[in-house]
GUKE-954178 format. One record per atom (N, C-alpha, C): residue in one letter; x, y, z. Coordinates in steps of 0.2 Angstrom, whole numbers, plus 5000, padded with zeros to 4 digits. Atoms other than C-alpha are relative to their C-alpha. Layout:
BEGIN
aXYZ;...
***
This chain:
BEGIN
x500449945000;x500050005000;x500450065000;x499749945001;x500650164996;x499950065005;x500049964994;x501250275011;x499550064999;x500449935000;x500050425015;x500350035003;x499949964996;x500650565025;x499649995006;x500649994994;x500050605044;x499450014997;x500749985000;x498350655038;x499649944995;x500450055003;x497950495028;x500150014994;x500149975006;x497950595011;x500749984995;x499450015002;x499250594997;x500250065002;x499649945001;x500750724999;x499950044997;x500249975002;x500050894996;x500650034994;x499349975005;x501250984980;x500450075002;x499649934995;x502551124988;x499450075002;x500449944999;x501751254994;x499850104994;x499949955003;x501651414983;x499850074997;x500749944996;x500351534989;x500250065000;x499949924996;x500651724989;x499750015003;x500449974995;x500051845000;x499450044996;x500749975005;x498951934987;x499649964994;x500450035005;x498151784980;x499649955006;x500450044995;x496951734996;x499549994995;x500650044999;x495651624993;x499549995004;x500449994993;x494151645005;x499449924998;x500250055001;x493451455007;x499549995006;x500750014996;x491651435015;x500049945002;x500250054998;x491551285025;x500749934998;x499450035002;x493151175025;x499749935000;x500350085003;x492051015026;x500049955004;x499850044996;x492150855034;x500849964997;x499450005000;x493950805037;x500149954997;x500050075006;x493850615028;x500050034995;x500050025008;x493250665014;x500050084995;x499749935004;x493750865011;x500650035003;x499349984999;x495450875019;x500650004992;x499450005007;x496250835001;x499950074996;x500249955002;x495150994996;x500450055002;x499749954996;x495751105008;x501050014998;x499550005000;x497551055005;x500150014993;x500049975007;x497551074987;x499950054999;x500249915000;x496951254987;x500650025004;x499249974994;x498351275002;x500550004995;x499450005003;x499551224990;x500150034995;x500149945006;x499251364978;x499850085002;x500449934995;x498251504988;x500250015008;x500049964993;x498451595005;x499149985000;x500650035000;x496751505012;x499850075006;x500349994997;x495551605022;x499249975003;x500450025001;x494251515029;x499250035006;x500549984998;x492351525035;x499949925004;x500150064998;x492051405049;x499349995006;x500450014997;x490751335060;x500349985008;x499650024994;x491951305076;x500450024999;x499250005000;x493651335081;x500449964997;x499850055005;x494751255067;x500649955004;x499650054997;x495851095071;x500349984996;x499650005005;x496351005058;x500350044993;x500049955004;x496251155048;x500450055002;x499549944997;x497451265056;x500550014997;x499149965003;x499151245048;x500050014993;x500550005007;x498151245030;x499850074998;x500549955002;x497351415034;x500450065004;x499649964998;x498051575035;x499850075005;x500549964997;x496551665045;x499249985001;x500750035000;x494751615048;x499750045005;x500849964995;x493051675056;x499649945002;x500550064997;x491951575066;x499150044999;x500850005001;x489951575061;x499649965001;x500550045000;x488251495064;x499849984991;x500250025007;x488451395048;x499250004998;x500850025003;x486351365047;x499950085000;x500549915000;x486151575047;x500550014993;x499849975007;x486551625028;x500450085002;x499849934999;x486851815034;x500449995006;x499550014998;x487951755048;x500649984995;x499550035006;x489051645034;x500250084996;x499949965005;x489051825022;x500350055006;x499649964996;x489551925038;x500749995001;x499350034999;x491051815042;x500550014994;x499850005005;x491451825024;x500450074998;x499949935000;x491452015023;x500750025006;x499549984995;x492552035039;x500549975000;x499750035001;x493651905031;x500550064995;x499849995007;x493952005015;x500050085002;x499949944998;x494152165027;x500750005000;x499250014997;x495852085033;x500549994995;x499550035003;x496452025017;x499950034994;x500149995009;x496452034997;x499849944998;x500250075001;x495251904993;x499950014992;x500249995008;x495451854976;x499549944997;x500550055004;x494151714974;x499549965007;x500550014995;x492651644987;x500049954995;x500650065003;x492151454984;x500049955005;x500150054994;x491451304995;x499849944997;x499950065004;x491551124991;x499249965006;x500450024996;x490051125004;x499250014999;x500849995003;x488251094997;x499850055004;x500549944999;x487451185009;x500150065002;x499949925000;x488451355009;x500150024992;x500249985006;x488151354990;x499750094999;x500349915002;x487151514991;x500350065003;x499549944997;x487951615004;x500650004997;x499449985004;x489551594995;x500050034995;x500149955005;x488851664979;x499950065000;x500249964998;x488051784987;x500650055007;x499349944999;x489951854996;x500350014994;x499549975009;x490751844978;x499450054998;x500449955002;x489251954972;x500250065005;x499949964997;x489452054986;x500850054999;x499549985001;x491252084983;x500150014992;x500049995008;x491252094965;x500549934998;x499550095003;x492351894962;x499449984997;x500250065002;x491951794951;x499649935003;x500250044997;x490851674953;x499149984998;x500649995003;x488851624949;x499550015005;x500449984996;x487351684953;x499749985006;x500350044994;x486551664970;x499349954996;x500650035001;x484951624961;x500149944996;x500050065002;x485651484951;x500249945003;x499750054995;x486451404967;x499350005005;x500850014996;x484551424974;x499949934995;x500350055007;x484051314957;x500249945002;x499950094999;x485251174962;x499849995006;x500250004992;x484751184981;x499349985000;x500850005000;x482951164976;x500049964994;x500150045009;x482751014964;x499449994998;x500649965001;x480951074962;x500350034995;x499949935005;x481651224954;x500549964993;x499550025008;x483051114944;x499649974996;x500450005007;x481651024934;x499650054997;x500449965004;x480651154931;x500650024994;x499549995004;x482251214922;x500249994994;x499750035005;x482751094914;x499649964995;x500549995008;x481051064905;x499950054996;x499949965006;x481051224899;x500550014996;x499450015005;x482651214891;x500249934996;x500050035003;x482351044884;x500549935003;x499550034997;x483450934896;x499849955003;x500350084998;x483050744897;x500050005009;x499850004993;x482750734916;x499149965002;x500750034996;x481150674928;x499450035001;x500449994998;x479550684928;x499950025007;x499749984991;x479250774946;x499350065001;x500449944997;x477950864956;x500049995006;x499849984991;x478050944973;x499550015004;x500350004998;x477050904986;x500050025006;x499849984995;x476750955004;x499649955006;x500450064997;x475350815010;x500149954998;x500250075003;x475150635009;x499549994995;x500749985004;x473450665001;x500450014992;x499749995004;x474550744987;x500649964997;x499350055001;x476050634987;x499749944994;x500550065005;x474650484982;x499950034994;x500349995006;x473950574969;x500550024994;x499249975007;x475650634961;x500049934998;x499750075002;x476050444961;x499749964994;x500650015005;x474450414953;x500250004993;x500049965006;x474750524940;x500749994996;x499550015004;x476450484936;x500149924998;x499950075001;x476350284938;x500449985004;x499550034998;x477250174949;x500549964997;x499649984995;x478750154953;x500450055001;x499649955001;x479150304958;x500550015007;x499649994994;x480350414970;x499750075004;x500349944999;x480050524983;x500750035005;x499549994998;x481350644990;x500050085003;x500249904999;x481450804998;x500350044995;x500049985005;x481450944989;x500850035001;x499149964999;x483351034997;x500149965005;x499549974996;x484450945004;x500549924996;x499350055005;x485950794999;x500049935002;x499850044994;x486750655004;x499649934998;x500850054999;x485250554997;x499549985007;x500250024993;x484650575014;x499150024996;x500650015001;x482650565013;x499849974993;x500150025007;x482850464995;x499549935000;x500250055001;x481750324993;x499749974992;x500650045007;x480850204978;x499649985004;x500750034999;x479050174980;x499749964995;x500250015007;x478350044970;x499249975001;x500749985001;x476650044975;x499750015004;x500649954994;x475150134986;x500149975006;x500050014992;x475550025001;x500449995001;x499549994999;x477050075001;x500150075001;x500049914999;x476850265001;x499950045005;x499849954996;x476350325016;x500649985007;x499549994998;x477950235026;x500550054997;x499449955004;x479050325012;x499850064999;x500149894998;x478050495015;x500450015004;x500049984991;x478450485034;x500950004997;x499350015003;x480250445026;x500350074996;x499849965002;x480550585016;x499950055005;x500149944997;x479750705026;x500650015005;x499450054993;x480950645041;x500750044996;x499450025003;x482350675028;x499850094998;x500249934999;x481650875026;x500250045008;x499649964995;x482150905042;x500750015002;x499250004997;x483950875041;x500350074999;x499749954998;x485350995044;x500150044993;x499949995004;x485451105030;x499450014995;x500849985002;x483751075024;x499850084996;x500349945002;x482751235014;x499450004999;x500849995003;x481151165012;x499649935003;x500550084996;x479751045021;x499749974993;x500250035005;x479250995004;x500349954997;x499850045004;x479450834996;x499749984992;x500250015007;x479450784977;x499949924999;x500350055005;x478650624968;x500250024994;x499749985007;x479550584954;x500149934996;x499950085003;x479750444941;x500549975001;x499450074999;x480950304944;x500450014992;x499750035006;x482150314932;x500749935001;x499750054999;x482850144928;x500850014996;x498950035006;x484850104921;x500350025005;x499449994998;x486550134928;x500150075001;x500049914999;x486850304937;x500750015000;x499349994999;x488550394934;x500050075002;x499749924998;x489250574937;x500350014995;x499349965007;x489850704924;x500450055005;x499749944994;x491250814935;x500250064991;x500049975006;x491150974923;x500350075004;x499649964998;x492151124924;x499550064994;x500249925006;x491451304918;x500150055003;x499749935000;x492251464915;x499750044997;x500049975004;x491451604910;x499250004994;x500750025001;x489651524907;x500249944994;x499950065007;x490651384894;x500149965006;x499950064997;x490651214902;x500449934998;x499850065003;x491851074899;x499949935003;x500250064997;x491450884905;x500749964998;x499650035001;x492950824911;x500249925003;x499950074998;x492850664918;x499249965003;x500350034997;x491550534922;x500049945005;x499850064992;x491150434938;x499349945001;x500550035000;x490250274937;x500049975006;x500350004993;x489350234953;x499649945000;x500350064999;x488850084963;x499550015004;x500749984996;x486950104971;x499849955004;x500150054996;x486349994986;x499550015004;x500449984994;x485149965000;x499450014997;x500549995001;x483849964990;x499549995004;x500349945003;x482350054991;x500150065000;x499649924999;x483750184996;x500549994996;x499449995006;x484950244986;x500550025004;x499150004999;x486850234995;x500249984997;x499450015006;x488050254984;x500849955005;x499550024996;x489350134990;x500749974995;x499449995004;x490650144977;x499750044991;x500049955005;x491450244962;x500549994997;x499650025004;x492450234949;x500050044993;x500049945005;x493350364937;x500649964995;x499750035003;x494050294921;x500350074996;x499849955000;x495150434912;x500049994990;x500450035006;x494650344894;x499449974998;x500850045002;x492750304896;x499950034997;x500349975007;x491950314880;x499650025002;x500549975000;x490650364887;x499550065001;x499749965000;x491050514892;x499550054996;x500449955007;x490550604874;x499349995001;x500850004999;x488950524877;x499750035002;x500949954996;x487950614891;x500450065003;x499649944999;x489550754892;x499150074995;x500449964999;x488150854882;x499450005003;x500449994996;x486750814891;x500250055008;x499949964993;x487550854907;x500350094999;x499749924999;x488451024901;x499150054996;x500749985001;x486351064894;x499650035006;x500450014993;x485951044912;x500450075004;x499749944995;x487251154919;x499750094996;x500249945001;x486851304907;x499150025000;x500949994997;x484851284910;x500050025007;x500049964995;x485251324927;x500350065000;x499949925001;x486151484923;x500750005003;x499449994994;x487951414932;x500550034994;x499749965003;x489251524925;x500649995003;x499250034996;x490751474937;x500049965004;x499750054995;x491451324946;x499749934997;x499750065003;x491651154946;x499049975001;x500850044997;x489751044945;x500349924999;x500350074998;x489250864949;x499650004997;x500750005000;x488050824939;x499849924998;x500350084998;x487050654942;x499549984994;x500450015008;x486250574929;x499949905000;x500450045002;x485250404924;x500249984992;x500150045006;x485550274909;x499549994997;x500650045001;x483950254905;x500049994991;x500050025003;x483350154891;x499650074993;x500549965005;x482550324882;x500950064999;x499749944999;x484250414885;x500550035006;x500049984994;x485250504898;x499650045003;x500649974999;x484050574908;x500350055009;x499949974994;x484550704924;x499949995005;x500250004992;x484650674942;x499950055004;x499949914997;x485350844951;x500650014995;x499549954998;x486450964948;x500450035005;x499549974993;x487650984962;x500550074999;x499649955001;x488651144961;x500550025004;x499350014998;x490251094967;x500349945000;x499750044999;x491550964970;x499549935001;x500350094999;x490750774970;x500249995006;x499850024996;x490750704986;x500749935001;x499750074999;x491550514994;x500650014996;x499550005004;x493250574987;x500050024993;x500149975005;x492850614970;x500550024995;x499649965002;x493850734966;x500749965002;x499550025000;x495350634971;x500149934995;x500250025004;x494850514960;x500150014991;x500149975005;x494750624945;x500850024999;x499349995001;x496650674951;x500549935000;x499850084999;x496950494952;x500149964990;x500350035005;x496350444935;x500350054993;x499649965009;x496850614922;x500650055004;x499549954998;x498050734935;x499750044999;x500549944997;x496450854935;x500150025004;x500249984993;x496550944953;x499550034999;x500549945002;x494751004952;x500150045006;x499849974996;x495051084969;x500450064999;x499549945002;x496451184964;x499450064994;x500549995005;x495451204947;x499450065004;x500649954995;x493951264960;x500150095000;x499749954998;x495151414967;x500050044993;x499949965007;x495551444948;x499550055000;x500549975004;x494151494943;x499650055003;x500349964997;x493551584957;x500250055001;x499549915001;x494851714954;x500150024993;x500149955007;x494351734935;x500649984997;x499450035006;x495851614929;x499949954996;x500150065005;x495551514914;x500549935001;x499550084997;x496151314920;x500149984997;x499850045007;x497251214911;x499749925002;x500650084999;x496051054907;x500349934998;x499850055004;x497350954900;x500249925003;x500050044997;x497350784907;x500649975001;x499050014999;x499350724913;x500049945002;x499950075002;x498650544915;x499549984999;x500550035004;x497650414908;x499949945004;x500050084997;x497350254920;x499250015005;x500650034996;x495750194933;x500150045007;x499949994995;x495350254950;x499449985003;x500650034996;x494050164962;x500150035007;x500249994994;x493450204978;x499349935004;x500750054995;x492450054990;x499850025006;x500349994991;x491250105005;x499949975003;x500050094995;x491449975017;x499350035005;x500650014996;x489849935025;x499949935004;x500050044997;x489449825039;x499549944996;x500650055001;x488349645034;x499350025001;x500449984994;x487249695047;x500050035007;x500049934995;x486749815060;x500149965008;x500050044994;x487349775078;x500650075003;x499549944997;x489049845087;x500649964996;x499350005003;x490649845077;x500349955005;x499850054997;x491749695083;x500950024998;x499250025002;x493249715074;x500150044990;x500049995006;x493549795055;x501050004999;x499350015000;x495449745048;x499950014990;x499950015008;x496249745029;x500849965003;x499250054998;x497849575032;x500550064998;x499549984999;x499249665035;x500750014994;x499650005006;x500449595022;x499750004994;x500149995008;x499449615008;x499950084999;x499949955003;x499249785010;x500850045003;x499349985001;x501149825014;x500249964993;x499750035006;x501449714998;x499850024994;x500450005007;x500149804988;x500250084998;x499849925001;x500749984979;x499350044997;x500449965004;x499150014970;x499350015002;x500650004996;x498150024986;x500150095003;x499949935000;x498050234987;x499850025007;x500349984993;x497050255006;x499649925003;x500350054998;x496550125017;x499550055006;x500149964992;x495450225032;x499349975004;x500750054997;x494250135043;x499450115006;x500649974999;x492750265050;x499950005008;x500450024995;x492050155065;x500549975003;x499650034996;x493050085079;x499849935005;x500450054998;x492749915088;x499350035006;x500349954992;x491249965102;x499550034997;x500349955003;x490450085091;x499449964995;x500850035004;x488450055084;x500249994992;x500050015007;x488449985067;x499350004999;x500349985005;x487250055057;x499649984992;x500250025007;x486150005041;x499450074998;x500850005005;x484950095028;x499349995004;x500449955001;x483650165034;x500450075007;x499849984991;x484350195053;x500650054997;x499149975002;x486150245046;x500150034994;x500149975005;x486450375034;x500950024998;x499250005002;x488150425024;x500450025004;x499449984995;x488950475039;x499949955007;x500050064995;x488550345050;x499949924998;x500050075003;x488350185040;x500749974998;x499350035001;x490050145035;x500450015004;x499650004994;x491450085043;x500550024996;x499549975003;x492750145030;x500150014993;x499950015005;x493450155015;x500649974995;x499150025002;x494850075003;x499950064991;x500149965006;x495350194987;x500649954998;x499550035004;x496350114972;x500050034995;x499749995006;x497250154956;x499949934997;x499850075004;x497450034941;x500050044993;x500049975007;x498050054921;x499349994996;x500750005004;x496250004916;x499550005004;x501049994996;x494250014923;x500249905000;x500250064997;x494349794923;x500550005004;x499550004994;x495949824933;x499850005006;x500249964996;x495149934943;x499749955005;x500450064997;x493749794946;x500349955003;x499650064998;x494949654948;x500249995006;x499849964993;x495749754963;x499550005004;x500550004995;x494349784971;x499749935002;x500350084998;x493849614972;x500349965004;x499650014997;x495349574976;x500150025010;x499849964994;x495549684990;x499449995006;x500649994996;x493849664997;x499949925003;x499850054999;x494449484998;x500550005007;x499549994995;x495749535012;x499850075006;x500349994995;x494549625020;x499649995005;x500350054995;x493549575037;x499750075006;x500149954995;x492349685047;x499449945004;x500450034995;x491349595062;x499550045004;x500649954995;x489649645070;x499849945004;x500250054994;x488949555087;x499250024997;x500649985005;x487149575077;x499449995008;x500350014997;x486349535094;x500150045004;x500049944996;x486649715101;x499850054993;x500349955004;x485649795086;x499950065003;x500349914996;x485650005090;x499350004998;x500849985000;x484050065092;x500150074999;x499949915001;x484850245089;x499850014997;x500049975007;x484250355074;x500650014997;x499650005004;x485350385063;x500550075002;x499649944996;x485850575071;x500249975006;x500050014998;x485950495085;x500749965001;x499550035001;x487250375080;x500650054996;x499349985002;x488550505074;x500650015006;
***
């Protein structure tokens, strides 16, 4: 396995940050899966950041920070302002779905580069992103928004089972369900709604949408200047059904496929009105075509973007910074090979007993990029519906490989020399918040 440095991650690239090229970064994220972020932007920008607490592992990363009630918008744009009192901010961006808006809305304030608040409303409200995206002609899901059970049924009705029901703002898939028919719908009301109240949330409203059937991927797209390029895609592994956890991904830096539903996904991005940064955007095979899921506007989560640095030598991260200072990125890809990510989950929901990867095989193996385990013996394990992506997994294993069946082969491999134990007779009875 190939050494990490202290923080898990790979070794960031020299430092080379002036003083007059700060970056003001909204919400530094959760440290698994956006410490490579943060250090990536460090190693080209002077960071200032916007945070929810006193910073920890963020401190030797950051050359100044404000503390805010993340869930208050006008706190978050306060902090921002008194950041860029102290410094010369030359770019504002957030790799954190739910400070989407208030980050637009300090780059507007300050005159940076950056898109509008109201198109980071658009993705925040995936109500608002279909509407969008049938007026501009953009394969995606039939969808209506409801706010009663009463109405939920009769959306269903009207659209045909199987459909999904999902709140209208917030991520993570948390409140996602498939419903495949009437006596199944008022659990997965209660389900979604439930899923309208999390952290971050914007809206008690849930949408009824059609099921779209096929293989779901990610296009990670870059746009400057309201032009969108579709630089890599990430094909994704779905679980847990009638929930959707995504529990593996995989960036191939040769997928034909790529060309395929690259114009659909950069269609999607300019029917929202996004004019800068990096997007996500989610999307369905279906048998009629690529058809849209969301619009994310920013950074991919579960690593992603290391992924993408894994696979062509893209730094969207860096990239990010670019563009939020009005610098056209260079998009040119500096390699060509596979990069997977597996999210270890336990069998069955109990108390963690034991999770291991043998020893000699990963000191023996170079083209194992992060081994990092989540959950420690002791600690509740978690499933689908109870556990949600921040408490269902026990870890995760990241890999390289010269090709996408490599890729697989390793994984199979690896997940062979894997061993996680639950005692299934001490099942939590926590919630899902409750278990973090």
């Amino acid at each position: 396995m190939r050494q990490p440095n202290s923080t898990g991650t790979s070794t960031p690239r020299t430092r080379t940050s002036s003083p007059d090229r700060t970056v003001l970064v909204v919400s530094s994220g959760d440290e698994t899966y956006r410490r490579y972020c943060l250090e990536q932007v460090a190693a080209d920008y002077r960071v200032a950041l916007v945070l929810g607490a006193e910073p920890t592992w963020q401190r030797p990363l950051a050359a100044d920070w404000e503390i805010a009630d993340m869930d208050d918008p006008d706190a978050v744009v306060a902090a921002g302002r008194a950041l860029a009192e102290r410094h010369h901010v030359a770019g504002v961006l957030t790799w954190d779905e739910y400070q989407l808006v208030p980050t637009a809305q300090i780059a507007r304030l300050l005159g940076l580069p950056g898109s509008a608040p109201e198109s980071m409303r658009a993705c925040r409200d995936k109500s608002r992103t279909r509407t969008l995206l049938r007026e501009h002609g953009v394969g995606s899901a039939t969808s209506i928004r409801t706010g009663s059970m009463m109405e939920a049924m009769l959306a269903a009705q009207s659209i045909g089972y199987p459909v999904v029901l999902k709140p209208a703002s917030n991520a993570g898939s948390l409140g996602v369900i498939r419903v495949d028919g009437s006596d199944e719908l008022p659990g997965a009301f209660a389900f979604a709604v439930a899923g309208t109240q999390g952290v971050g949330s914007e809206s008690d409203a849930v949408l009824v949408e059609e099921y779209l059937a096929g293989p779901e991927v990610s296009v990670e797209c870059v746009t400057h200047r309201g032009v969108t390029a579709a630089v890599a895609l990430t094909r994704k592994t779905v679980g847990f059904e009638p929930y959707f956890e995504e529990i593996a991904h995989m960036v191939d830096a040769g997928d034909p496929l790529l060309t395929e539903v690259a114009p659909v996904a950069t269609a999607a991005v300019r029917a929202l009105g996004i004019d800068t940064g990096i997007q996500h955007v989610e999307l369905r095979l279906t048998d009629r075509g690529p058809r849209i899921i969301e619009v994310n506007g920013r950074i991919g989560g579960d690593l992603i973007g290391r992924l993408v640095l894994l696979a062509t030598g893209l730094d969207l991260p860096r990239i990010a910074a670019d563009l939020a200072c009005g610098t056209a990125p260079d998009l040119t890809p500096t390699r060509r090979q596979a990069a997977a990510i597996r999210l270890l989950y336990p069998d069955a929901a109990g108390t963690l007993t034991h999770r291991s990867i043998d020893a000699s095989f990963a000191r023996a193996t170079d083209w194992i990029e992060e081994v990092r385990w989540l959950r420690n013996p002791g600690d509740p394990a978690v499933l689908p519906p109870i556990g949600d992506v921040d408490t269902a997994r026990v870890g995760h294993i990241l890999l390289s490989a010269p090709t996408v069946d490599t890729a697989m082969e390793r994984i199979a491999l690896a997940l062979e020399q894997i061993s996680i134990g639950v005692d299934s007779s001490t099942e939590p009875l926590r919630t899902a918040g409750d278990a973090k």
